[in-house]
C-alpha positions, 0 to 999 in steps of 0.5 A, a space after each residue: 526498519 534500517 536506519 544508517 546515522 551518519 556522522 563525521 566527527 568525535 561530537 556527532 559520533 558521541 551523540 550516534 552511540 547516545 541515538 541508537 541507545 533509544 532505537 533498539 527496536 531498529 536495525 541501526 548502523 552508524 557510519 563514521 571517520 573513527 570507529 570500525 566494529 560490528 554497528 560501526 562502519 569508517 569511512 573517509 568521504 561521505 560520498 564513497 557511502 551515500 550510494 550504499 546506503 541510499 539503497 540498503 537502507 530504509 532511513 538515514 538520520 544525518 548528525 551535521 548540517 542540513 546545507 551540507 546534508 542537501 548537497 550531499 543528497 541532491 545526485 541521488 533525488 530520485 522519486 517520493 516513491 522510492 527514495 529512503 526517510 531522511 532525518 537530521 538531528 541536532 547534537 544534543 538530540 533536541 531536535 528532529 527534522 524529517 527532510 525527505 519522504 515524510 510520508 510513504 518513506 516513513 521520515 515523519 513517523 521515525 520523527 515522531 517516534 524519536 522525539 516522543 523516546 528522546 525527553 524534550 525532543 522536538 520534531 520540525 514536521 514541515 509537510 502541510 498534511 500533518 501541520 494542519 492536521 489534514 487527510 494525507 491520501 499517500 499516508 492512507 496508501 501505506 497505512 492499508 498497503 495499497 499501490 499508487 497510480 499517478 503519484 504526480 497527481 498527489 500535490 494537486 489533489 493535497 493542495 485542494 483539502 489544504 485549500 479546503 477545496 472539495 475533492 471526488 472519490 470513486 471507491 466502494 464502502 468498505 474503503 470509503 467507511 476505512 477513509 472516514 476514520 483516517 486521521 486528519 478526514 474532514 466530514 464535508 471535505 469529500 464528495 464520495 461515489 460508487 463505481 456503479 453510482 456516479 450520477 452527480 460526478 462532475 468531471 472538474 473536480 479532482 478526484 481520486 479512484 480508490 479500485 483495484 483496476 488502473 484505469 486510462 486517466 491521470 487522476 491520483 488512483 491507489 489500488 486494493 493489492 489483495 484480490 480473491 477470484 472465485 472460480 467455477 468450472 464444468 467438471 474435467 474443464 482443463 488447466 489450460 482452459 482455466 489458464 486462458 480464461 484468468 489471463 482473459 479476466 485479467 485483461 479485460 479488467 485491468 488486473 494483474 496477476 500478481 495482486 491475486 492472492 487467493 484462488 477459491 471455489 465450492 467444496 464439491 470442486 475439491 479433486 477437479 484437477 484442472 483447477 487443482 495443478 492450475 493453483 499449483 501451477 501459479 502459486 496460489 492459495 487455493 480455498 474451498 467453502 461449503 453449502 453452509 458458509 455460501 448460503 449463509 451471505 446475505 448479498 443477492 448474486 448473480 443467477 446461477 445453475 448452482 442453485 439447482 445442481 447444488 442448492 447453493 447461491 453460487 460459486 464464483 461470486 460467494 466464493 472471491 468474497 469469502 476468501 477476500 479481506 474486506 468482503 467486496 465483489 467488484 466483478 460479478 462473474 463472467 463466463 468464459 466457456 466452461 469456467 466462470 470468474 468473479 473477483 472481491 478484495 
Protein backbone atom coordinates (compact mmCIF):
# COMPACT_ATOMS: atom_id res chain seq x y z
CA UNK A 1 0.00 0.00 0.00
CA UNK A 2 1.09 3.61 -0.32
CA UNK A 3 0.71 5.61 2.44
CA UNK A 4 1.46 9.47 2.61
CA UNK A 5 2.09 10.80 6.68
CA UNK A 6 1.42 14.41 6.82
CA UNK A 7 3.03 16.36 9.11
CA UNK A 8 3.52 20.32 9.91
CA UNK A 9 5.50 20.50 12.70
CA UNK A 10 9.24 19.31 14.33
CA UNK A 11 6.81 17.17 17.16
CA UNK A 12 4.39 15.30 14.33
CA UNK A 13 7.61 15.12 11.84
CA UNK A 14 9.34 13.13 14.86
CA UNK A 15 6.76 10.69 15.62
CA UNK A 16 6.45 10.18 11.14
CA UNK A 17 10.11 8.84 11.48
CA UNK A 18 8.81 6.75 14.75
CA UNK A 19 5.61 5.46 12.24
CA UNK A 20 7.11 4.41 9.11
CA UNK A 21 9.83 2.38 11.69
CA UNK A 22 6.92 -0.02 12.09
CA UNK A 23 5.35 0.19 8.37
CA UNK A 24 7.97 -1.30 6.56
CA UNK A 25 5.85 -3.51 4.74
CA UNK A 26 4.26 -0.19 2.94
CA UNK A 27 5.40 2.24 0.45
CA UNK A 28 5.66 5.19 2.85
CA UNK A 29 6.25 8.94 2.15
CA UNK A 30 6.17 11.64 4.50
CA UNK A 31 5.10 15.14 3.64
CA UNK A 32 6.67 17.93 5.90
CA UNK A 33 7.67 21.98 6.15
CA UNK A 34 11.24 20.60 7.26
CA UNK A 35 12.79 17.77 5.58
CA UNK A 36 13.48 17.01 2.06
CA UNK A 37 14.90 13.55 1.00
CA UNK A 38 14.32 10.30 -0.87
CA UNK A 39 11.14 9.35 1.91
CA UNK A 40 10.59 13.06 2.74
CA UNK A 41 8.84 15.55 0.54
CA UNK A 42 8.68 19.72 1.99
CA UNK A 43 6.16 21.49 1.42
CA UNK A 44 4.69 25.22 2.61
CA UNK A 45 0.79 24.70 2.50
CA UNK A 46 -1.01 21.65 2.89
CA UNK A 47 -3.24 22.66 0.25
CA UNK A 48 -0.55 22.78 -2.62
CA UNK A 49 -0.12 18.65 -1.47
CA UNK A 50 -3.54 17.40 -0.91
CA UNK A 51 -4.62 16.93 -4.89
CA UNK A 52 -1.43 14.97 -5.20
CA UNK A 53 -1.69 12.69 -2.79
CA UNK A 54 -5.50 12.16 -2.95
CA UNK A 55 -4.76 10.43 -6.03
CA UNK A 56 -1.30 8.86 -5.86
CA UNK A 57 -1.80 7.51 -2.75
CA UNK A 58 -3.71 4.55 -1.33
CA UNK A 59 -3.82 5.82 2.49
CA UNK A 60 -2.74 9.24 4.12
CA UNK A 61 -2.39 9.16 7.81
CA UNK A 62 -2.81 13.08 9.21
CA UNK A 63 -0.44 13.58 12.35
CA UNK A 64 -2.52 16.88 13.56
CA UNK A 65 -6.15 17.68 14.45
CA UNK A 66 -8.88 16.27 13.16
CA UNK A 67 -11.18 19.67 12.88
CA UNK A 68 -8.26 20.77 10.98
CA UNK A 69 -7.81 17.46 8.89
CA UNK A 70 -12.03 17.65 8.13
CA UNK A 71 -11.59 21.15 6.51
CA UNK A 72 -8.51 20.33 4.84
CA UNK A 73 -10.44 17.29 2.98
CA UNK A 74 -13.57 18.40 2.69
CA UNK A 75 -13.11 19.81 -1.37
CA UNK A 76 -11.77 16.79 -2.18
CA UNK A 77 -14.98 14.39 -0.92
CA UNK A 78 -15.84 12.62 -3.58
CA UNK A 79 -17.39 8.99 -3.39
CA UNK A 80 -16.90 5.79 -0.77
CA UNK A 81 -15.84 4.02 -3.97
CA UNK A 82 -12.94 6.11 -4.81
CA UNK A 83 -11.56 8.34 -2.19
CA UNK A 84 -8.20 7.00 -0.35
CA UNK A 85 -8.17 5.53 3.66
CA UNK A 86 -7.89 8.52 5.89
CA UNK A 87 -6.34 7.81 9.22
CA UNK A 88 -5.27 10.37 12.02
CA UNK A 89 -2.65 9.67 14.79
CA UNK A 90 -2.40 10.89 17.89
CA UNK A 91 1.76 12.22 18.68
CA UNK A 92 2.36 9.68 20.95
CA UNK A 93 1.11 6.71 18.30
CA UNK A 94 -1.62 5.61 21.17
CA UNK A 95 -4.25 6.23 19.27
CA UNK A 96 -5.83 5.60 15.76
CA UNK A 97 -8.62 6.79 14.21
CA UNK A 98 -9.65 5.75 10.65
CA UNK A 99 -11.91 8.88 9.30
CA UNK A 100 -12.94 8.05 5.82
CA UNK A 101 -13.24 4.61 3.65
CA UNK A 102 -13.06 2.22 6.57
CA UNK A 103 -13.90 -0.17 4.27
CA UNK A 104 -13.45 -0.51 0.60
CA UNK A 105 -10.84 2.25 1.10
CA UNK A 106 -9.03 -0.11 3.44
CA UNK A 107 -8.80 2.70 6.60
CA UNK A 108 -9.92 0.20 9.44
CA UNK A 109 -7.75 -2.51 8.21
CA UNK A 110 -4.46 -0.24 7.91
CA UNK A 111 -5.95 0.90 11.68
CA UNK A 112 -6.03 -2.52 12.80
CA UNK A 113 -2.66 -3.28 11.74
CA UNK A 114 -1.31 -0.25 13.30
CA UNK A 115 -2.39 -0.62 16.36
CA UNK A 116 -1.74 -4.28 16.71
CA UNK A 117 2.25 -3.14 15.62
CA UNK A 118 2.44 -0.29 17.68
CA UNK A 119 2.09 -1.33 21.94
CA UNK A 120 -0.66 0.15 23.78
CA UNK A 121 -2.26 1.48 20.44
CA UNK A 122 -5.61 2.17 20.43
CA UNK A 123 -8.11 2.10 17.30
CA UNK A 124 -11.26 4.28 17.29
CA UNK A 125 -13.13 1.83 14.68
CA UNK A 126 -16.29 4.17 14.60
CA UNK A 127 -18.33 2.26 11.78
CA UNK A 128 -21.24 0.37 13.26
CA UNK A 129 -20.39 -3.07 11.12
CA UNK A 130 -17.36 -3.51 12.84
CA UNK A 131 -18.49 -1.94 16.62
CA UNK A 132 -21.04 -4.71 16.84
CA UNK A 133 -19.47 -7.12 14.78
CA UNK A 134 -22.21 -7.30 12.13
CA UNK A 135 -21.83 -8.93 8.08
CA UNK A 136 -20.40 -5.78 6.24
CA UNK A 137 -21.48 -6.57 2.26
CA UNK A 138 -18.69 -3.84 0.92
CA UNK A 139 -16.02 -5.85 3.09
CA UNK A 140 -17.39 -9.22 1.36
CA UNK A 141 -16.94 -7.16 -2.28
CA UNK A 142 -13.11 -6.47 -1.49
CA UNK A 143 -12.47 -9.64 0.43
CA UNK A 144 -13.65 -11.71 -2.92
CA UNK A 145 -12.92 -8.93 -5.50
CA UNK A 146 -16.03 -8.28 -6.59
CA UNK A 147 -17.75 -5.15 -8.43
CA UNK A 148 -20.48 -3.13 -6.75
CA UNK A 149 -23.51 -1.96 -8.30
CA UNK A 150 -25.55 0.66 -6.32
CA UNK A 151 -23.38 1.36 -3.61
CA UNK A 152 -26.09 4.15 -2.34
CA UNK A 153 -28.11 1.49 -1.81
CA UNK A 154 -25.23 -0.20 0.74
CA UNK A 155 -26.47 2.16 4.01
CA UNK A 156 -30.10 0.90 3.90
CA UNK A 157 -29.27 -2.69 3.40
CA UNK A 158 -26.38 -2.10 6.48
CA UNK A 159 -28.85 -0.45 8.43
CA UNK A 160 -31.21 -3.32 8.38
CA UNK A 161 -28.61 -6.27 9.90
CA UNK A 162 -27.73 -3.34 12.64
CA UNK A 163 -31.40 -3.34 13.08
CA UNK A 164 -31.33 -6.93 13.11
CA UNK A 165 -33.97 -6.64 10.50
CA UNK A 166 -34.02 -9.78 7.82
CA UNK A 167 -32.68 -8.90 4.49
CA UNK A 168 -32.76 -11.12 0.91
CA UNK A 169 -29.80 -12.47 -1.15
CA UNK A 170 -30.30 -13.73 -4.61
CA UNK A 171 -27.02 -15.59 -5.37
CA UNK A 172 -25.62 -19.30 -6.18
CA UNK A 173 -24.27 -21.59 -3.36
CA UNK A 174 -20.90 -21.26 -4.04
CA UNK A 175 -21.17 -17.54 -3.03
CA UNK A 176 -23.64 -17.88 -0.44
CA UNK A 177 -21.67 -21.10 1.24
CA UNK A 178 -18.55 -18.18 1.09
CA UNK A 179 -21.03 -15.51 2.81
CA UNK A 180 -21.83 -17.90 5.60
CA UNK A 181 -18.32 -18.04 6.62
CA UNK A 182 -17.95 -14.11 6.24
CA UNK A 183 -16.87 -12.57 9.62
CA UNK A 184 -19.79 -10.80 11.42
CA UNK A 185 -22.76 -13.52 9.50
CA UNK A 186 -25.45 -14.17 11.66
CA UNK A 187 -27.41 -17.44 10.92
CA UNK A 188 -30.99 -16.37 10.82
CA UNK A 189 -29.93 -13.01 9.68
CA UNK A 190 -30.55 -13.60 5.83
CA UNK A 191 -33.21 -14.97 3.72
CA UNK A 192 -31.10 -16.69 0.64
CA UNK A 193 -32.27 -17.67 -3.03
CA UNK A 194 -31.33 -18.97 -5.88
CA UNK A 195 -31.62 -17.53 -9.20
CA UNK A 196 -33.88 -20.26 -10.35
CA UNK A 197 -35.53 -20.82 -7.10
CA UNK A 198 -37.20 -17.65 -5.93
CA UNK A 199 -40.41 -19.06 -4.85
CA UNK A 200 -40.82 -17.24 -1.28
CA UNK A 201 -39.02 -13.96 -2.52
CA UNK A 202 -40.98 -10.98 -1.04
CA UNK A 203 -40.47 -7.87 -3.04
CA UNK A 204 -40.30 -5.67 0.29
CA UNK A 205 -37.74 -6.83 1.64
CA UNK A 206 -33.88 -5.35 0.86
CA UNK A 207 -32.38 -7.40 -0.90
CA UNK A 208 -28.84 -7.79 -2.33
CA UNK A 209 -28.21 -9.59 -5.99
CA UNK A 210 -24.87 -11.29 -5.60
CA UNK A 211 -24.48 -12.53 -10.01
CA UNK A 212 -22.48 -11.37 -12.49
CA UNK A 213 -24.93 -9.82 -14.72
CA UNK A 214 -26.06 -6.00 -13.62
CA UNK A 215 -29.54 -6.20 -13.65
CA UNK A 216 -32.32 -2.94 -14.28
CA UNK A 217 -32.91 -2.24 -10.54
CA UNK A 218 -31.72 -0.26 -7.55
CA UNK A 219 -30.95 -3.00 -5.22
CA UNK A 220 -27.12 -3.01 -3.85
CA UNK A 221 -25.65 -5.90 -6.50
CA UNK A 222 -21.94 -6.97 -6.31
CA UNK A 223 -20.68 -9.26 -9.25
CA UNK A 224 -18.41 -12.08 -9.63
CA UNK A 225 -15.31 -10.39 -12.15
CA UNK A 226 -13.87 -13.53 -13.13
CA UNK A 227 -16.20 -15.17 -15.81
CA UNK A 228 -14.99 -18.66 -18.08
CA UNK A 229 -17.10 -18.92 -21.29
CA UNK A 230 -17.08 -22.39 -23.00
CA UNK A 231 -17.40 -22.27 -26.33
CA UNK A 232 -18.23 -24.98 -29.33
CA UNK A 233 -18.44 -24.43 -32.87
CA UNK A 234 -18.70 -26.62 -36.32
CA UNK A 235 -15.81 -26.97 -37.54
CA UNK A 236 -14.31 -23.86 -40.05
CA UNK A 237 -16.86 -21.68 -38.12
CA UNK A 238 -15.20 -17.99 -38.70
CA UNK A 239 -13.50 -15.76 -36.24
CA UNK A 240 -16.08 -13.17 -37.33
CA UNK A 241 -18.92 -15.49 -36.88
CA UNK A 242 -17.50 -16.43 -33.21
CA UNK A 243 -16.93 -12.67 -32.62
CA UNK A 244 -20.50 -11.67 -33.36
CA UNK A 245 -21.78 -14.47 -31.52
CA UNK A 246 -20.02 -13.36 -27.62
CA UNK A 247 -20.80 -9.97 -28.39
CA UNK A 248 -24.64 -11.15 -28.97
CA UNK A 249 -23.99 -13.75 -25.43
CA UNK A 250 -22.81 -10.81 -24.06
CA UNK A 251 -25.66 -8.39 -24.36
CA UNK A 252 -28.25 -10.61 -24.07
CA UNK A 253 -26.81 -11.33 -20.42
CA UNK A 254 -25.68 -8.23 -19.21
CA UNK A 255 -21.83 -9.26 -19.49
CA UNK A 256 -19.20 -7.34 -20.11
CA UNK A 257 -16.41 -8.47 -22.03
CA UNK A 258 -13.77 -7.17 -19.77
CA UNK A 259 -14.82 -9.42 -16.94
CA UNK A 260 -14.23 -12.86 -19.38
CA UNK A 261 -10.99 -13.96 -18.16
CA UNK A 262 -10.90 -17.00 -19.84
CA UNK A 263 -12.10 -18.70 -23.37
CA UNK A 264 -12.05 -22.81 -23.08
CA UNK A 265 -13.57 -25.48 -25.32
CA UNK A 266 -12.77 -29.44 -25.78
CA UNK A 267 -9.50 -30.59 -27.06
CA UNK A 268 -10.34 -32.14 -30.34
CA UNK A 269 -11.20 -27.86 -31.13
CA UNK A 270 -7.32 -27.27 -30.50
CA UNK A 271 -6.12 -26.28 -34.50
CA UNK A 272 -9.79 -24.51 -35.40
CA UNK A 273 -8.57 -21.33 -36.42
CA UNK A 274 -11.39 -19.30 -36.08
CA UNK A 275 -11.47 -19.82 -32.50
CA UNK A 276 -7.68 -19.68 -32.04
CA UNK A 277 -7.00 -15.95 -33.67
CA UNK A 278 -10.46 -14.86 -32.10
CA UNK A 279 -8.60 -15.84 -28.51
CA UNK A 280 -5.90 -13.99 -29.78
CA UNK A 281 -7.65 -11.25 -31.22
CA UNK A 282 -8.98 -10.15 -27.75
CA UNK A 283 -6.35 -11.29 -25.42
CA UNK A 284 -7.69 -14.15 -23.86
CA UNK A 285 -6.64 -17.28 -21.93
CA UNK A 286 -7.64 -19.90 -24.20
CA UNK A 287 -8.03 -23.34 -22.31
CA UNK A 288 -8.50 -26.68 -23.73
CA UNK A 289 -10.04 -30.17 -21.43
CA UNK A 290 -9.98 -33.59 -22.63
CA UNK A 291 -12.58 -36.54 -22.58
CA UNK A 292 -11.49 -37.66 -19.18
CA UNK A 293 -11.65 -34.32 -17.37
CA UNK A 294 -15.20 -33.65 -19.20
CA UNK A 295 -16.81 -37.00 -18.36
CA UNK A 296 -15.46 -37.09 -14.97
CA UNK A 297 -18.15 -33.99 -13.74
CA UNK A 298 -20.77 -35.13 -12.26
CA UNK A 299 -23.37 -32.05 -12.99
CA UNK A 300 -26.04 -33.21 -15.73
CA UNK A 301 -25.62 -30.65 -18.80
CA UNK A 302 -27.69 -29.64 -21.37
CA UNK A 303 -28.38 -32.24 -24.30
CA UNK A 304 -25.87 -32.00 -26.66
CA UNK A 305 -24.47 -33.78 -30.55
CA UNK A 306 -21.14 -34.16 -28.57
CA UNK A 307 -22.19 -37.03 -26.65
CA UNK A 308 -22.53 -38.96 -30.02
CA UNK A 309 -19.77 -37.47 -32.48
CA UNK A 310 -17.15 -37.36 -29.29
CA UNK A 311 -18.82 -39.42 -26.40
CA UNK A 312 -18.40 -36.74 -24.09
CA UNK A 313 -21.00 -34.57 -21.97
CA UNK A 314 -20.69 -31.62 -23.94
CA UNK A 315 -18.61 -28.62 -24.82
CA UNK A 316 -19.63 -25.26 -23.73
CA UNK A 317 -21.41 -26.06 -20.57
CA UNK A 318 -18.28 -28.29 -18.99
CA UNK A 319 -15.66 -26.58 -20.47
CA UNK A 320 -16.84 -22.50 -18.65
CA UNK A 321 -17.08 -24.56 -15.66
CA UNK A 322 -13.80 -26.24 -15.82
CA UNK A 323 -12.02 -23.17 -16.51
CA UNK A 324 -13.88 -21.13 -13.89
CA UNK A 325 -12.62 -20.48 -10.17
CA UNK A 326 -15.46 -21.48 -8.08
CA UNK A 327 -17.22 -23.94 -10.41
CA UNK A 328 -20.51 -22.32 -11.28
CA UNK A 329 -22.57 -22.47 -14.55
CA UNK A 330 -24.82 -19.54 -14.48
CA UNK A 331 -25.64 -19.64 -18.37
CA UNK A 332 -26.42 -22.92 -19.97
CA UNK A 333 -25.57 -22.81 -23.64
CA UNK A 334 -26.95 -20.86 -26.36
CA UNK A 335 -26.89 -21.35 -29.64
CA UNK A 336 -25.95 -18.77 -32.11
CA UNK A 337 -25.60 -20.41 -35.80
CA UNK A 338 -22.65 -22.59 -35.71
CA UNK A 339 -21.26 -21.65 -32.36
CA UNK A 340 -22.68 -22.29 -28.95
CA UNK A 341 -21.73 -20.38 -25.49
CA UNK A 342 -22.15 -21.16 -21.86
CA UNK A 343 -20.70 -19.33 -18.90
CA UNK A 344 -19.38 -20.55 -15.11
CA UNK A 345 -17.48 -17.99 -12.45
Amino acid sequence: MKIAIVTINNPSLKTAKKLISHLSNHECTVFNKNEDSDNFVKFDKIDDILSTAWVEFNAIIFLMATGAVIRKIAPYLKDKSTDPALLIMTLDLKKIIPLLSGHLGGANELANEISELIEDCINFVTTASEQIKVLAFDMFAKKMNYGISNLKSLAQVANKIINKQIVQVVSYPSIIEELKNFQGYQKGSINFFSPDNLESFDSEISTVYILPQKLPNNSLQLHPKELALGLGMNRGTSTKEIKLAVLRFCFEHSISLKNITSLASFEAKFNEIGLLEYAKNIDKELKFFDEKEINALKQNFSPSQAQKFFNIKGVAEPASLLASNTKTLFISKRIYGNVTIAASF
